[in-house]
mmCIF file of the N, C-alpha and C atoms, coordinates in Angstrom:
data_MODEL
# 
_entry.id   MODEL 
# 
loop_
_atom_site.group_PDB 
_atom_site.id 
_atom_site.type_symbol 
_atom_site.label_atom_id 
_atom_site.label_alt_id 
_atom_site.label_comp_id 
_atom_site.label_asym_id 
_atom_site.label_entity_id 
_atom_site.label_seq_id 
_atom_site.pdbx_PDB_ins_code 
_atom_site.Cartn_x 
_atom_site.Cartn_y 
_atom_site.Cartn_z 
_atom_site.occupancy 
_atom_site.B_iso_or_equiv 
_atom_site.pdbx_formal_charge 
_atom_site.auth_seq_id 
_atom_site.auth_comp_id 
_atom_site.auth_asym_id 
_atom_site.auth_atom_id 
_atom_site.pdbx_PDB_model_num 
ATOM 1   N N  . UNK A 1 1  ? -23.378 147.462 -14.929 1.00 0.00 ? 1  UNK A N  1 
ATOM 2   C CA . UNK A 1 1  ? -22.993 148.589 -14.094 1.00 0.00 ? 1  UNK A CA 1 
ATOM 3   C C  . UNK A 1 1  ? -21.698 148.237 -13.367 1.00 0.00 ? 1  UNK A C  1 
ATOM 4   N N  . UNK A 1 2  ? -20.936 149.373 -13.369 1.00 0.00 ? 2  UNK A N  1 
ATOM 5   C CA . UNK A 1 2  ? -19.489 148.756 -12.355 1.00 0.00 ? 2  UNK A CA 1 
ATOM 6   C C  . UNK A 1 2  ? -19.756 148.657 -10.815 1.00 0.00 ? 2  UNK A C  1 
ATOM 7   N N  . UNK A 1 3  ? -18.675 147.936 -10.555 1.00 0.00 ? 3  UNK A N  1 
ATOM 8   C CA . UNK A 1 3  ? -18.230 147.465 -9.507  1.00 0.00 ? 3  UNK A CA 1 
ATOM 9   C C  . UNK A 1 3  ? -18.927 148.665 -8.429  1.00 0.00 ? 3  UNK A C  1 
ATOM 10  N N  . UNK A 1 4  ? -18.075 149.540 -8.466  1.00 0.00 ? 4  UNK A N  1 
ATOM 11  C CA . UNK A 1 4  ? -17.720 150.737 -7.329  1.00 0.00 ? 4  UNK A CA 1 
ATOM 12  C C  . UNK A 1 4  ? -19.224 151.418 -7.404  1.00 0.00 ? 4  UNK A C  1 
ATOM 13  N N  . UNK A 1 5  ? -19.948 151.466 -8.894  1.00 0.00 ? 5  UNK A N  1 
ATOM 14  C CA . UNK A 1 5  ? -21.008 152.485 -8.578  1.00 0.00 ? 5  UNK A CA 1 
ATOM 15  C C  . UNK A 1 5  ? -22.518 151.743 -7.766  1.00 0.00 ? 5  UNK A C  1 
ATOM 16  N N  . UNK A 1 6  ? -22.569 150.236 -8.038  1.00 0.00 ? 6  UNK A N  1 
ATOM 17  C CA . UNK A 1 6  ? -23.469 149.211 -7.011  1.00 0.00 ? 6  UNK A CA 1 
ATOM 18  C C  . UNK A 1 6  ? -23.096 149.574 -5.378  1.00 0.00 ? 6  UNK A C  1 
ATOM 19  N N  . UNK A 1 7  ? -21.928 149.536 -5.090  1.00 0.00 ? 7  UNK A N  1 
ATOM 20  C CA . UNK A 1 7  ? -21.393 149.933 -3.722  1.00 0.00 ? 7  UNK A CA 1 
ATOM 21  C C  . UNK A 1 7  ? -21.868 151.274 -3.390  1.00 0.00 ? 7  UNK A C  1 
ATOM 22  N N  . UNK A 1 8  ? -21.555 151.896 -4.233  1.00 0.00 ? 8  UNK A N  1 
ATOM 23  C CA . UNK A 1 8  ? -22.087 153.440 -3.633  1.00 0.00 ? 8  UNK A CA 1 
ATOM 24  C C  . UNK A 1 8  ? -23.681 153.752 -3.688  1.00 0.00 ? 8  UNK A C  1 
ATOM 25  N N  . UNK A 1 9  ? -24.118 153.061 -4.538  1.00 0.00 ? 9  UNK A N  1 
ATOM 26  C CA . UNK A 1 9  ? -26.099 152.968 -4.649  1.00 0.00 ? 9  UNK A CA 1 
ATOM 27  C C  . UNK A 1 9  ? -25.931 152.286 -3.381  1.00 0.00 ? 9  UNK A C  1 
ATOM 28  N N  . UNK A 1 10 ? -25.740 150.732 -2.908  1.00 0.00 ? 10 UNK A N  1 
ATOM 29  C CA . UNK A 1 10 ? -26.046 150.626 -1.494  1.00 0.00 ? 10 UNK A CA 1 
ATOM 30  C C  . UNK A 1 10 ? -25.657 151.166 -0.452  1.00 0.00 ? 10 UNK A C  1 
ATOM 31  N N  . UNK A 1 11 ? -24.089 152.116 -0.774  1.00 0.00 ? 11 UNK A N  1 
ATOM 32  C CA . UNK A 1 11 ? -24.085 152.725 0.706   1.00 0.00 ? 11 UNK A CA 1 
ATOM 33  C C  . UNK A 1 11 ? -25.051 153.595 0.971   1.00 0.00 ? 11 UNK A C  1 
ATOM 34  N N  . UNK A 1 12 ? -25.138 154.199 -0.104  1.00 0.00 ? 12 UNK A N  1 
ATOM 35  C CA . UNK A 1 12 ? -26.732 155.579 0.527   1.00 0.00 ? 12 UNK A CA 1 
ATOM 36  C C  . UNK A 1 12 ? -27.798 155.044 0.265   1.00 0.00 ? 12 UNK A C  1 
ATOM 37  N N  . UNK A 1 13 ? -27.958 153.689 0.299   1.00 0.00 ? 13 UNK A N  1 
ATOM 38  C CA . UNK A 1 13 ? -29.527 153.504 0.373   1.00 0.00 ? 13 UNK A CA 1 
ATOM 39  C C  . UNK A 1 13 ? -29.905 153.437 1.914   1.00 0.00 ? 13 UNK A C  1 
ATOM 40  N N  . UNK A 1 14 ? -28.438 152.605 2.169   1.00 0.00 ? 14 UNK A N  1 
ATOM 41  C CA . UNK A 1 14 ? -28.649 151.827 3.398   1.00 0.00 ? 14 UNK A CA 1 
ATOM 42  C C  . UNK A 1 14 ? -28.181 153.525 4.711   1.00 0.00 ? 14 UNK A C  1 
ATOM 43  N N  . UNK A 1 15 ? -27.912 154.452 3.892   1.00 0.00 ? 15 UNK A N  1 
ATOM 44  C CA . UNK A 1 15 ? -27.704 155.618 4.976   1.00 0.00 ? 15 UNK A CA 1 
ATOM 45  C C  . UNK A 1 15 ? -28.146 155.811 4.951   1.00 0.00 ? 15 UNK A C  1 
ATOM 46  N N  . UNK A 1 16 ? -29.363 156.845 3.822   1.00 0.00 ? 16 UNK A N  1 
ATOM 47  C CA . UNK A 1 16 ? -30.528 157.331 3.696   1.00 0.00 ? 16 UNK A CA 1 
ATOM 48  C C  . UNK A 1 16 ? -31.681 156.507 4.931   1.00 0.00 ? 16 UNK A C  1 
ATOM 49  N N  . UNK A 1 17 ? -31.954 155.702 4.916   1.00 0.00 ? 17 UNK A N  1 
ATOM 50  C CA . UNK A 1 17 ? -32.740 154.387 5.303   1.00 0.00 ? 17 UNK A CA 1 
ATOM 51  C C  . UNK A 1 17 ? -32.438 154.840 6.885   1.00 0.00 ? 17 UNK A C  1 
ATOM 52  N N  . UNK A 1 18 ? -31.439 154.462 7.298   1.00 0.00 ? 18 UNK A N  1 
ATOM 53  C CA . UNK A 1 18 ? -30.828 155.147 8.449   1.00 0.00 ? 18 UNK A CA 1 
ATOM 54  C C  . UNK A 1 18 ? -30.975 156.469 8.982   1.00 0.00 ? 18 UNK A C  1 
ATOM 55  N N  . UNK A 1 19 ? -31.167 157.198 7.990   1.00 0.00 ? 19 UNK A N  1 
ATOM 56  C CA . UNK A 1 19 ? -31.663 158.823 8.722   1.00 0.00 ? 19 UNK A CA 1 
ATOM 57  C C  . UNK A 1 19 ? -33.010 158.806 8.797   1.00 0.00 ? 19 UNK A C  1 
ATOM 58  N N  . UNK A 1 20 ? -33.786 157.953 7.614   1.00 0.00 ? 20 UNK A N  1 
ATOM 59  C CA . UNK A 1 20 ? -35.027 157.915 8.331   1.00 0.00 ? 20 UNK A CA 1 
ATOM 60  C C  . UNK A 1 20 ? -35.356 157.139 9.368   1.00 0.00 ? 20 UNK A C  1 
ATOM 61  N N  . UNK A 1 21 ? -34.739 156.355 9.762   1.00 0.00 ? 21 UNK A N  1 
ATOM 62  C CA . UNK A 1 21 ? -35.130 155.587 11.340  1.00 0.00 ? 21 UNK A CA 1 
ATOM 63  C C  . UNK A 1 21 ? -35.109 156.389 12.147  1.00 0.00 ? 21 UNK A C  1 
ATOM 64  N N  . UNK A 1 22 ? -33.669 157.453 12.324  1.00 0.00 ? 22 UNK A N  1 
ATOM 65  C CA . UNK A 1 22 ? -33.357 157.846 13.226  1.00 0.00 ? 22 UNK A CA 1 
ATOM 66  C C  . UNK A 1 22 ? -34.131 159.689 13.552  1.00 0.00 ? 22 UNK A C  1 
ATOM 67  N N  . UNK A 1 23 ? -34.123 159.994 12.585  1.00 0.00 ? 23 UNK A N  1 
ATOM 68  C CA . UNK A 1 23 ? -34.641 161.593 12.554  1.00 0.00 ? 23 UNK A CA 1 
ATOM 69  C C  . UNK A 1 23 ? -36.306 161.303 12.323  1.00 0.00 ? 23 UNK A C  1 
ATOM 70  N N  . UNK A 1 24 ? -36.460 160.624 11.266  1.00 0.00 ? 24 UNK A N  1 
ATOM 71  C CA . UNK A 1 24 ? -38.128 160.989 11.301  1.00 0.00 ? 24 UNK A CA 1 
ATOM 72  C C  . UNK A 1 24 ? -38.600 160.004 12.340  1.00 0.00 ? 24 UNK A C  1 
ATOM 73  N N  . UNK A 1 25 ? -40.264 160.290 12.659  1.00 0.00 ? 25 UNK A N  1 
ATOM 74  C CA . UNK A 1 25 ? -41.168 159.637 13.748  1.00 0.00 ? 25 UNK A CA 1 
ATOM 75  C C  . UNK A 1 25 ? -42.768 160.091 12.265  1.00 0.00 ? 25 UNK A C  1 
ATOM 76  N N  . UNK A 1 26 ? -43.131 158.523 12.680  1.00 0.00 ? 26 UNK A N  1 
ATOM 77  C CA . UNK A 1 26 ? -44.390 158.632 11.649  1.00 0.00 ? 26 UNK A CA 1 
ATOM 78  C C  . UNK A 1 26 ? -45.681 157.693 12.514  1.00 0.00 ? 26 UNK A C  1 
ATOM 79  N N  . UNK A 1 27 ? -46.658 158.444 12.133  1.00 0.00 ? 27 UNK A N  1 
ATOM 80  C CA . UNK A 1 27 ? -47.713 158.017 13.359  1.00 0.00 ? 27 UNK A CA 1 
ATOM 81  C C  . UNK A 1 27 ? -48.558 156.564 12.580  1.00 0.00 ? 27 UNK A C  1 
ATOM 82  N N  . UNK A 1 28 ? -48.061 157.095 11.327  1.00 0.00 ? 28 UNK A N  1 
ATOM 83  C CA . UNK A 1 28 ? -48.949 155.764 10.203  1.00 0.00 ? 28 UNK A CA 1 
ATOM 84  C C  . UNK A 1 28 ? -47.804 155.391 9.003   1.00 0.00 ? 28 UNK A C  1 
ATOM 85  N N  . UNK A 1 29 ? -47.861 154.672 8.614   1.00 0.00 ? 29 UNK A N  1 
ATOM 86  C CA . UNK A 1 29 ? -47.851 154.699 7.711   1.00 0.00 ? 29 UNK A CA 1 
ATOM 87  C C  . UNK A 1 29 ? -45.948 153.813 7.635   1.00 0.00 ? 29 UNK A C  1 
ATOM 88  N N  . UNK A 1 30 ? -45.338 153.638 6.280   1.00 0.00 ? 30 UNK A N  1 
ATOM 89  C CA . UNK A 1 30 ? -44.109 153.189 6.698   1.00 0.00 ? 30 UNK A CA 1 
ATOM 90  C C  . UNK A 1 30 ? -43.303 153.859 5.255   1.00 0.00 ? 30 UNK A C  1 
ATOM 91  N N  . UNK A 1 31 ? -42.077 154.665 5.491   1.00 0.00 ? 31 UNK A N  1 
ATOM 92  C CA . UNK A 1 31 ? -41.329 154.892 4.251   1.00 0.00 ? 31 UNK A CA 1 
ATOM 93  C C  . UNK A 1 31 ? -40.159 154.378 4.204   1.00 0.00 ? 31 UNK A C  1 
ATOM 94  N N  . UNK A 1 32 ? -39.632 153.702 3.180   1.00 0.00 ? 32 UNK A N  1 
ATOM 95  C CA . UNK A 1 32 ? -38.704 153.390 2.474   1.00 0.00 ? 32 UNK A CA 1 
ATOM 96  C C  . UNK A 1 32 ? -37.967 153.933 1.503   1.00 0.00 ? 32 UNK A C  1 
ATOM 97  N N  . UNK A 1 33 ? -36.862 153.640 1.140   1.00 0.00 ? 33 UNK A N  1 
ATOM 98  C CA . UNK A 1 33 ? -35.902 153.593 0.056   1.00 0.00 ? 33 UNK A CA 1 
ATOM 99  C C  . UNK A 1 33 ? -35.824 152.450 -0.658  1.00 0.00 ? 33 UNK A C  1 
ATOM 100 N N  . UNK A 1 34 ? -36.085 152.259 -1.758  1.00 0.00 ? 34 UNK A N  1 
ATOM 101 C CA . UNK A 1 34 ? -36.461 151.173 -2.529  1.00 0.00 ? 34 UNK A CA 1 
ATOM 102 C C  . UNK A 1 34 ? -35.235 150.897 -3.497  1.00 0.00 ? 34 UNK A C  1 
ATOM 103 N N  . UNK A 1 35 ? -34.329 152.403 -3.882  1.00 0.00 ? 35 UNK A N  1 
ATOM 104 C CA . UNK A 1 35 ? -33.639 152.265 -4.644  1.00 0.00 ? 35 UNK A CA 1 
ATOM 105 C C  . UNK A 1 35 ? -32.676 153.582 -5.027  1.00 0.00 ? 35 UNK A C  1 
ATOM 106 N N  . UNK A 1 36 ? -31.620 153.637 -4.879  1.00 0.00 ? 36 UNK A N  1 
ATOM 107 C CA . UNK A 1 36 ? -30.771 154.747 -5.260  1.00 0.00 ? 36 UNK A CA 1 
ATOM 108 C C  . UNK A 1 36 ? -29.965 154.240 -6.677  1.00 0.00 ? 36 UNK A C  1 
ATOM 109 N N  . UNK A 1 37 ? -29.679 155.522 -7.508  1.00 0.00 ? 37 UNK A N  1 
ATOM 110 C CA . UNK A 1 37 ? -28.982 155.551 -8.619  1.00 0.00 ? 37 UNK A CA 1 
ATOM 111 C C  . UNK A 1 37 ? -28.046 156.420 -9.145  1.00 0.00 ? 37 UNK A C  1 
ATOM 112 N N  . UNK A 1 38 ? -27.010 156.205 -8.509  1.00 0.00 ? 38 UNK A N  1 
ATOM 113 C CA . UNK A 1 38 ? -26.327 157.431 -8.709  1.00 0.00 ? 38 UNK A CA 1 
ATOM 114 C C  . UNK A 1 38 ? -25.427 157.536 -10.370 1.00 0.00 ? 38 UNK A C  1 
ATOM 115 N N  . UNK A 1 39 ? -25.082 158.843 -10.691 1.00 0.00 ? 39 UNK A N  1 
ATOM 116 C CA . UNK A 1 39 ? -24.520 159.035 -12.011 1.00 0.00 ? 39 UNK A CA 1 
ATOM 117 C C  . UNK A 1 39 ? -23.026 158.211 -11.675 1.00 0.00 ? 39 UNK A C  1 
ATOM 118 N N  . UNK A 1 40 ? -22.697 158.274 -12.992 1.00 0.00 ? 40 UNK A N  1 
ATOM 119 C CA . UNK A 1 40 ? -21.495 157.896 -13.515 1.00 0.00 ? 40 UNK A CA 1 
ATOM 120 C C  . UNK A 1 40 ? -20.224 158.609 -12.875 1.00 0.00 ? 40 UNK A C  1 
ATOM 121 N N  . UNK A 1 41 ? -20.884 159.941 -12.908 1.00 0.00 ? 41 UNK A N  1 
ATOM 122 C CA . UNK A 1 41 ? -19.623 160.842 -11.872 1.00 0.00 ? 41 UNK A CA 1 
ATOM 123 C C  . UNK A 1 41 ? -19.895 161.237 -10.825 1.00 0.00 ? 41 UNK A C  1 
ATOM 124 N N  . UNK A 1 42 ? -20.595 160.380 -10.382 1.00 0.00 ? 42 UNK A N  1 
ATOM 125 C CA . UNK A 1 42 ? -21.032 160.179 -8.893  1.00 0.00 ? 42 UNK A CA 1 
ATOM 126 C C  . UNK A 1 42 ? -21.419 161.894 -8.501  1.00 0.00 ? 42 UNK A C  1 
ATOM 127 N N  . UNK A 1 43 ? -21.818 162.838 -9.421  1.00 0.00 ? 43 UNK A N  1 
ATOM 128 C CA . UNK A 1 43 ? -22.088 163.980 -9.194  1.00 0.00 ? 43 UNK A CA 1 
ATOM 129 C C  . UNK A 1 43 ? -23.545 164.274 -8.411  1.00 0.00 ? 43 UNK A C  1 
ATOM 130 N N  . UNK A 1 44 ? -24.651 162.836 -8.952  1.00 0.00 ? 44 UNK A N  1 
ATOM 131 C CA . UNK A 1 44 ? -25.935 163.249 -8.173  1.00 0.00 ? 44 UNK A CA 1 
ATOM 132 C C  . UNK A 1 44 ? -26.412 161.690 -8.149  1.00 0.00 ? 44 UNK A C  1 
ATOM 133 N N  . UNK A 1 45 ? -27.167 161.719 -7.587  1.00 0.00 ? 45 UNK A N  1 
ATOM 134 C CA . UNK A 1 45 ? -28.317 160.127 -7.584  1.00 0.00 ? 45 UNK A CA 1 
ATOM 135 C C  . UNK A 1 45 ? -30.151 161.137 -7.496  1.00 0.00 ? 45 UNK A C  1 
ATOM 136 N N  . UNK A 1 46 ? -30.481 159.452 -8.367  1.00 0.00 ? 46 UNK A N  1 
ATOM 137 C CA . UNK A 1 46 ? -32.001 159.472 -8.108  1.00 0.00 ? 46 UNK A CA 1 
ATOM 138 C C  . UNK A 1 46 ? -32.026 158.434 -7.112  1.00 0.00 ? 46 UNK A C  1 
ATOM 139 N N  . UNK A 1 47 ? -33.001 158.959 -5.722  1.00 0.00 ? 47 UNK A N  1 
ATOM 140 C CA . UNK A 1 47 ? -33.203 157.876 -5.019  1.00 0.00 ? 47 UNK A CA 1 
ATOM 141 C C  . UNK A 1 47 ? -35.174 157.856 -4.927  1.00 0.00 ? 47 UNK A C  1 
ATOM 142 N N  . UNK A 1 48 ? -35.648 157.017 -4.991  1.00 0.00 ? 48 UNK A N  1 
ATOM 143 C CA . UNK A 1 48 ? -36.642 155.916 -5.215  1.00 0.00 ? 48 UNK A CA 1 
ATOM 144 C C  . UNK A 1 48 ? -37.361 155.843 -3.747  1.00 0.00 ? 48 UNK A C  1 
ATOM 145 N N  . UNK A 1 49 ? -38.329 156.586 -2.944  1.00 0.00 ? 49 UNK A N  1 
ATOM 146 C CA . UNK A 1 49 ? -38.868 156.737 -2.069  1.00 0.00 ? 49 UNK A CA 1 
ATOM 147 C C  . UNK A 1 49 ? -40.111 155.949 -2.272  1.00 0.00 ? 49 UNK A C  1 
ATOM 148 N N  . UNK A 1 50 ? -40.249 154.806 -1.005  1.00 0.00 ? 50 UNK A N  1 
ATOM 149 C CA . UNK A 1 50 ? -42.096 154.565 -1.346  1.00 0.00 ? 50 UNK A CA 1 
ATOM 150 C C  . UNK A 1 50 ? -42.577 154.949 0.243   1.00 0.00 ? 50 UNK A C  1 
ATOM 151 N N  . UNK A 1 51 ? -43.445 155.448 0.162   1.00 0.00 ? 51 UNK A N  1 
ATOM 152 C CA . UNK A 1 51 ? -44.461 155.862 1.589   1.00 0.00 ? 51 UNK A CA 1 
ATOM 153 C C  . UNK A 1 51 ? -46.194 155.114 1.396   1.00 0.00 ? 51 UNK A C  1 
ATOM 154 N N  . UNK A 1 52 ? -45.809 154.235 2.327   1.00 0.00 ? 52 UNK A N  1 
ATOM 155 C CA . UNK A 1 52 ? -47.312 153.045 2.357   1.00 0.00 ? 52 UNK A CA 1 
ATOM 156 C C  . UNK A 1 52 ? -48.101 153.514 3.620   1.00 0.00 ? 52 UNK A C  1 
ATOM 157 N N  . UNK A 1 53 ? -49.172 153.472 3.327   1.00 0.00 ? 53 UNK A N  1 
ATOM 158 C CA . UNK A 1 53 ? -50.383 153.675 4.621   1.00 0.00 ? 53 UNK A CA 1 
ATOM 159 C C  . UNK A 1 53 ? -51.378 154.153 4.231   1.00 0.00 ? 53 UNK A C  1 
ATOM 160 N N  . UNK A 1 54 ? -52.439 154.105 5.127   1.00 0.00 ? 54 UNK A N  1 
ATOM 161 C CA . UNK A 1 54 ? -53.671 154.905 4.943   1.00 0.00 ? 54 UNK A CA 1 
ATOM 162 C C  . UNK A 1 54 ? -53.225 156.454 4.711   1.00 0.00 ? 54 UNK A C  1 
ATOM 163 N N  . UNK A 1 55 ? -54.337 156.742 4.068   1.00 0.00 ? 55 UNK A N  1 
ATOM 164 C CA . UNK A 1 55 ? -54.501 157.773 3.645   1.00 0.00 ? 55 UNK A CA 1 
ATOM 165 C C  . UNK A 1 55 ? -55.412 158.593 4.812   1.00 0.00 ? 55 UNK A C  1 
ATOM 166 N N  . UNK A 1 56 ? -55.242 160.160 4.860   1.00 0.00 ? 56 UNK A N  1 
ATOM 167 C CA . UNK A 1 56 ? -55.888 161.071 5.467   1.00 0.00 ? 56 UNK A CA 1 
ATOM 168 C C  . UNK A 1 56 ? -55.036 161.688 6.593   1.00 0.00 ? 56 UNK A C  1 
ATOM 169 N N  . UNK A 1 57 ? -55.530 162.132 6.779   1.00 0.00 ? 57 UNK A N  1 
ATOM 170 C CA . UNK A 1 57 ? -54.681 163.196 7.913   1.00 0.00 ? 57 UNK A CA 1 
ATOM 171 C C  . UNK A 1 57 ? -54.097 162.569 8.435   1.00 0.00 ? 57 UNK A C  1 
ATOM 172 N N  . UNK A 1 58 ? -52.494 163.266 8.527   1.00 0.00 ? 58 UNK A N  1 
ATOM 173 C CA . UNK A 1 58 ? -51.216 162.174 10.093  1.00 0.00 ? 58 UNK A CA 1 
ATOM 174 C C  . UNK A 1 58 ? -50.402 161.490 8.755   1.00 0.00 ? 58 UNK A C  1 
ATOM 175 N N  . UNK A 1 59 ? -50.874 161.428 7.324   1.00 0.00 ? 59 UNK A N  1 
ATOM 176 C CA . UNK A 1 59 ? -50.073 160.470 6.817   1.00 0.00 ? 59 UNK A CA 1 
ATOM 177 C C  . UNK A 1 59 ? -49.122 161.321 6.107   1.00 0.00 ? 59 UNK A C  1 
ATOM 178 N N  . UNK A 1 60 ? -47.991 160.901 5.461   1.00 0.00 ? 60 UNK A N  1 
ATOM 179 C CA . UNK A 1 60 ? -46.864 161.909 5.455   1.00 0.00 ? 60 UNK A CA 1 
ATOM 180 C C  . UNK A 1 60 ? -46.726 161.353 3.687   1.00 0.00 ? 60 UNK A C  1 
ATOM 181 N N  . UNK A 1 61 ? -46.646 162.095 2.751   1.00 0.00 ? 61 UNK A N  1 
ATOM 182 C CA . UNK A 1 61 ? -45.978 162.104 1.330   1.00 0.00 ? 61 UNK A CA 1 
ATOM 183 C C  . UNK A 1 61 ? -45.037 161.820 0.954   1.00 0.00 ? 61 UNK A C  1 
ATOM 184 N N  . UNK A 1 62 ? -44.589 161.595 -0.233  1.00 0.00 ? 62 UNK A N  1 
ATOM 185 C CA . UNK A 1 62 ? -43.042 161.108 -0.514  1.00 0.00 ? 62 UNK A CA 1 
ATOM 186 C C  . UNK A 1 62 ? -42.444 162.481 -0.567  1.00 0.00 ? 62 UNK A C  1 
ATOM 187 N N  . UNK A 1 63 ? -43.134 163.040 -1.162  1.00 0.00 ? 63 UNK A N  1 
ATOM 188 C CA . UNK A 1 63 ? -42.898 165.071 -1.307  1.00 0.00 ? 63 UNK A CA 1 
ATOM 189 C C  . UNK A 1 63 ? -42.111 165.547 0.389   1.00 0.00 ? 63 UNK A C  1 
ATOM 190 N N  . UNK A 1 64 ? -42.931 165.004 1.149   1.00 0.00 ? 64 UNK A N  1 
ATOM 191 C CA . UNK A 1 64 ? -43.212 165.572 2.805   1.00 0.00 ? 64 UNK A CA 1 
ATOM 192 C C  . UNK A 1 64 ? -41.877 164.723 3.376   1.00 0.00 ? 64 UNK A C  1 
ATOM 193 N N  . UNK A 1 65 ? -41.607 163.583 2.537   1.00 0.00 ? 65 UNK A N  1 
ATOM 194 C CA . UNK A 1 65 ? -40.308 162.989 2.968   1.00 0.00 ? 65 UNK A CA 1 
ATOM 195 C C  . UNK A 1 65 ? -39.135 163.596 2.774   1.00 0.00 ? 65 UNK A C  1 
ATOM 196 N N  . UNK A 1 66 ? -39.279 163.995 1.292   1.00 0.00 ? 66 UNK A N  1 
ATOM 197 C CA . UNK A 1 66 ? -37.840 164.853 0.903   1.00 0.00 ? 66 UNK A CA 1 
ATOM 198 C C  . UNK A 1 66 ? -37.608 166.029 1.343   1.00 0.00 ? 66 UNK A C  1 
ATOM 199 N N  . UNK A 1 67 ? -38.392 166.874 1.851   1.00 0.00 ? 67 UNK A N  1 
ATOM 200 C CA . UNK A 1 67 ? -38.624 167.765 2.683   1.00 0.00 ? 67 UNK A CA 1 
ATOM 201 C C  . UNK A 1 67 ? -37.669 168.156 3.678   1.00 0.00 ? 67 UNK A C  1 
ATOM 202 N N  . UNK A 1 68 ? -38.234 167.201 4.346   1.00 0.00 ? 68 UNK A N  1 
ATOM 203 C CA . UNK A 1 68 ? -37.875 166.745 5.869   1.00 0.00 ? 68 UNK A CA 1 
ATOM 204 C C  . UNK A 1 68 ? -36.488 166.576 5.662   1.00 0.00 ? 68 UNK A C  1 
ATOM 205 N N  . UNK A 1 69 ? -36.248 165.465 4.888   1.00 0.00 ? 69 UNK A N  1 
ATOM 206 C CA . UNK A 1 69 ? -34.269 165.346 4.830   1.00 0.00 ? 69 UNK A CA 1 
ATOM 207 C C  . UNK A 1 69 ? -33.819 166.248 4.070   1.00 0.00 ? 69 UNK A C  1 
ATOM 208 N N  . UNK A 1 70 ? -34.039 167.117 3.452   1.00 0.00 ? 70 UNK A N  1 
ATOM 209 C CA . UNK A 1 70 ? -33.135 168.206 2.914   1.00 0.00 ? 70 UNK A CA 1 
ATOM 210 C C  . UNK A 1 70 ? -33.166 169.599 4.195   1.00 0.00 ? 70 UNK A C  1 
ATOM 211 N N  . UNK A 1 71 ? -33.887 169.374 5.385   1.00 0.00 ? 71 UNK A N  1 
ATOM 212 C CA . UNK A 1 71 ? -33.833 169.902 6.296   1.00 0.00 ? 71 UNK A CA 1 
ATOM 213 C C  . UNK A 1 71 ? -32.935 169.567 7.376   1.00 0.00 ? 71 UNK A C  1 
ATOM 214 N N  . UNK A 1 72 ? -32.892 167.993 7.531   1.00 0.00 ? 72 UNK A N  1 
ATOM 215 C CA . UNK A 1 72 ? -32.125 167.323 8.209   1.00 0.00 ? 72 UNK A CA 1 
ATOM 216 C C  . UNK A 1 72 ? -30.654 167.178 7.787   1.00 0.00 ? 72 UNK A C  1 
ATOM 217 N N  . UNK A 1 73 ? -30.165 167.461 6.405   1.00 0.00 ? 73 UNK A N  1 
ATOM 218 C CA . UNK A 1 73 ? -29.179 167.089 6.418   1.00 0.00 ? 73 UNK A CA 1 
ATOM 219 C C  . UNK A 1 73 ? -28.971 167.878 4.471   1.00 0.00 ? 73 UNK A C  1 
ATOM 220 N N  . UNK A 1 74 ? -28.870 169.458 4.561   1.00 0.00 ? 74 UNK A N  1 
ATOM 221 C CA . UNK A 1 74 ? -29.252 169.897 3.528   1.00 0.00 ? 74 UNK A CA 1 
ATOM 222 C C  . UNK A 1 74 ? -28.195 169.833 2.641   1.00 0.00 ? 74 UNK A C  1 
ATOM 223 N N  . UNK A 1 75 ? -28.006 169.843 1.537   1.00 0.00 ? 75 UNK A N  1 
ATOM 224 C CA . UNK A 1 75 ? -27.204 170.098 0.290   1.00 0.00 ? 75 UNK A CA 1 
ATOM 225 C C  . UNK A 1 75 ? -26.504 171.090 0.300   1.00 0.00 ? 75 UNK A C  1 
ATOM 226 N N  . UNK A 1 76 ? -25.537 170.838 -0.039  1.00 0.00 ? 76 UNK A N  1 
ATOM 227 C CA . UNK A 1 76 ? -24.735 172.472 -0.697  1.00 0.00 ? 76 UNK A CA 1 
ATOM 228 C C  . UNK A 1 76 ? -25.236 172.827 -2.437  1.00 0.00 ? 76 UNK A C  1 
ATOM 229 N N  . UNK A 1 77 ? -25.418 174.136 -2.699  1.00 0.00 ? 77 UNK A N  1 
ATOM 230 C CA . UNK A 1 77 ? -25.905 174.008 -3.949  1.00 0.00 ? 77 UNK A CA 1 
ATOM 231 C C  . UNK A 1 77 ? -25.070 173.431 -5.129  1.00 0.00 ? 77 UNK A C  1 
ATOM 232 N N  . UNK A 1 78 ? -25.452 172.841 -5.711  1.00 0.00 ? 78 UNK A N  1 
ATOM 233 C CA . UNK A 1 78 ? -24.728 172.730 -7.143  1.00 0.00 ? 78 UNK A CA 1 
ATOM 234 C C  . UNK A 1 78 ? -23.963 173.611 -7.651  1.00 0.00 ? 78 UNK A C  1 
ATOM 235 N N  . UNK A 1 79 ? -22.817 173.640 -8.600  1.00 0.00 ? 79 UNK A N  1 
ATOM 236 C CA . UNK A 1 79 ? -22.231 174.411 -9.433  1.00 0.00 ? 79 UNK A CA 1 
ATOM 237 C C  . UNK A 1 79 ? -22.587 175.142 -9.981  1.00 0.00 ? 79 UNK A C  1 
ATOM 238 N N  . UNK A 1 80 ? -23.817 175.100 -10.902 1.00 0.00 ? 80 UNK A N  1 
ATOM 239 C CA . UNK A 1 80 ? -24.434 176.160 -11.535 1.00 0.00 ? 80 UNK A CA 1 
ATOM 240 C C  . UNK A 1 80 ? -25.896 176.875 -11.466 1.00 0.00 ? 80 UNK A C  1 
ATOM 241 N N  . UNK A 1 81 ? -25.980 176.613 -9.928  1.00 0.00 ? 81 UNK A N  1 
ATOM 242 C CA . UNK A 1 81 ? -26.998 177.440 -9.073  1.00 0.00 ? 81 UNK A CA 1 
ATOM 243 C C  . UNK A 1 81 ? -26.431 178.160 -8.082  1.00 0.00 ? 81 UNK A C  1 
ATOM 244 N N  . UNK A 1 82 ? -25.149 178.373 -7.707  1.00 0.00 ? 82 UNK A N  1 
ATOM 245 C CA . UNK A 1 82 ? -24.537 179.357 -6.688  1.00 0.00 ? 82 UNK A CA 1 
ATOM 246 C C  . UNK A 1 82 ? -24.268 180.477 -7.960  1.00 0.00 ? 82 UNK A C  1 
# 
């Protein structure tokens, strides 16, 4: 993998990571970013969410994660969804 696209997987891991410290509050449980992958033309990334804890009420999803930050900090649509 090149140079520039390792740099840009850790800058938004380590931002992502950062908005969840700072915006979410979780009563159980602990989520992470384990791993971002962004394309070649840096057009999109897969990023790699893990959410550990007990289970049952109060505990929050990886679903319930992405949620939350596309609320916090939403997307503009893509090219060929406007």
């Amino acid at each position: 993998m090149k140079h520039r696209l390792l740099r840009v997987n850790e800058l938004l891991k380590r931002e992502l990571s950062g908005i969840i410290a700072r915006e979410m509050t979780f009563e159980t449980g602990l989520v992470s970013i384990n791993q971002v992958d962004v394309t070649s033309d840096l057009k999109s990334a897969h990023v790699f969410v893990s959410v550990l804890g007990a289970s049952g009420p109060g505990v929050i999803s990886g679903a319930r994660v992405i949620e939350i930050m596309q609320e916090i900090a939403p997307l503009p649509p893509r090219e060929n969804e406007a």
